[in-house]
C-alpha positions in Angstrom: -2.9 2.3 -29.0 -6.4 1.2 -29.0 -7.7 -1.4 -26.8 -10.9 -3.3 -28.2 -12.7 -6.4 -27.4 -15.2 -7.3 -24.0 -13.7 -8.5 -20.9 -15.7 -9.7 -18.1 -14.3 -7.8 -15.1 -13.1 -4.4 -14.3 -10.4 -6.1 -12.6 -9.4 -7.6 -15.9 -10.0 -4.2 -18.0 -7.8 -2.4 -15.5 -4.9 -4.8 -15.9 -5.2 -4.6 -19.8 -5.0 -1.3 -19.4 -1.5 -1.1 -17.4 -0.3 -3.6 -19.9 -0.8 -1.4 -22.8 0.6 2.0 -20.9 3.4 -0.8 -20.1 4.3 -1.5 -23.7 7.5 1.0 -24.9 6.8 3.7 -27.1 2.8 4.3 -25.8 2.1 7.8 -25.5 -1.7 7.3 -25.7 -4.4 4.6 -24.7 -7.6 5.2 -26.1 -10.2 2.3 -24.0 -13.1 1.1 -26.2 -13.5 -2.2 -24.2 -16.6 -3.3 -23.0 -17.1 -4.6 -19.5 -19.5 -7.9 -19.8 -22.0 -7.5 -16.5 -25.1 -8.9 -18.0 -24.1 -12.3 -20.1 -25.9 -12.4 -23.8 -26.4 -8.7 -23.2 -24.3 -7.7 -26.3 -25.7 -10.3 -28.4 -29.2 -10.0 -28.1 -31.3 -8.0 -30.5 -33.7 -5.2 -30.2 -36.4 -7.3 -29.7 -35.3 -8.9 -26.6 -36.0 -7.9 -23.2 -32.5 -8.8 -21.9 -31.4 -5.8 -24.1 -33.5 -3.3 -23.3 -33.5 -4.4 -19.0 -29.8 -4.4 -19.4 -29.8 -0.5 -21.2 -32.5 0.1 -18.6 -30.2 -0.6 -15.6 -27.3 0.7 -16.9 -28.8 4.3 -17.5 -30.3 3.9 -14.1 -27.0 3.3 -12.5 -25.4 6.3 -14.5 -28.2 8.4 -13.2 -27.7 7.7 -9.7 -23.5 8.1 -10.1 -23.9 11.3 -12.2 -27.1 13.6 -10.7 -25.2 14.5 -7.7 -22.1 15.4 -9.2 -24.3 17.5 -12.2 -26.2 19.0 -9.3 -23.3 20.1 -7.4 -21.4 22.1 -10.6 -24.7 24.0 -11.4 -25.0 24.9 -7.8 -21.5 26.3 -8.1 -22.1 27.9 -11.0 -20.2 25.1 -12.8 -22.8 23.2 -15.1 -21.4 21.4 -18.3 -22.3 24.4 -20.6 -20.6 27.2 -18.5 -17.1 25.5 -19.0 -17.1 24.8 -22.1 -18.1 28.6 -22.3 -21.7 27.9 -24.1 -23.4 30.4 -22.4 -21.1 33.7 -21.8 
């Protein structure tokens, strides 16, 4: 089952989510729905700044959630390329 569309919370996404893995006969959810934080952000074009603030902040936030964790498996000897077994 695929799962498609914008919702505006991940409250909401979660609970479309347990409704799918709810349904009889699901043995896989794949989740390509798109959490609304930023209203118009979707719509607007390239030339707007709302797009390119709201791709700004989001890469900003992923940067702050993800650097730590990165830093922490290549400190271990466990960096992205090592366990997928890129660089015996």
């Amino acid at each position: 089952m695929t799962l498609t569309g914008e919702v505006d919370s991940l409250a909401e996404r979660n609970t479309v989510e347990w409704a799918a893995w709810s349904a009889p006969g699901v043995k896989k959810v794949v989740d390509n729905l798109v959490v609304l934080l930023v209203p118009g952000a979707m719509e607007a074009g390239l030339d707007s700044v709302l797009f390119w603030a709201s791709l700004a902040v989001g890469f900003a936030v992923a940067f702050v959630a993800t650097f730590p964790v990165n830093r922490w498996l290549i400190v271990r000897g466990r960096g992205h390329a090592l366990a997928h077994g890129g660089h015996s």
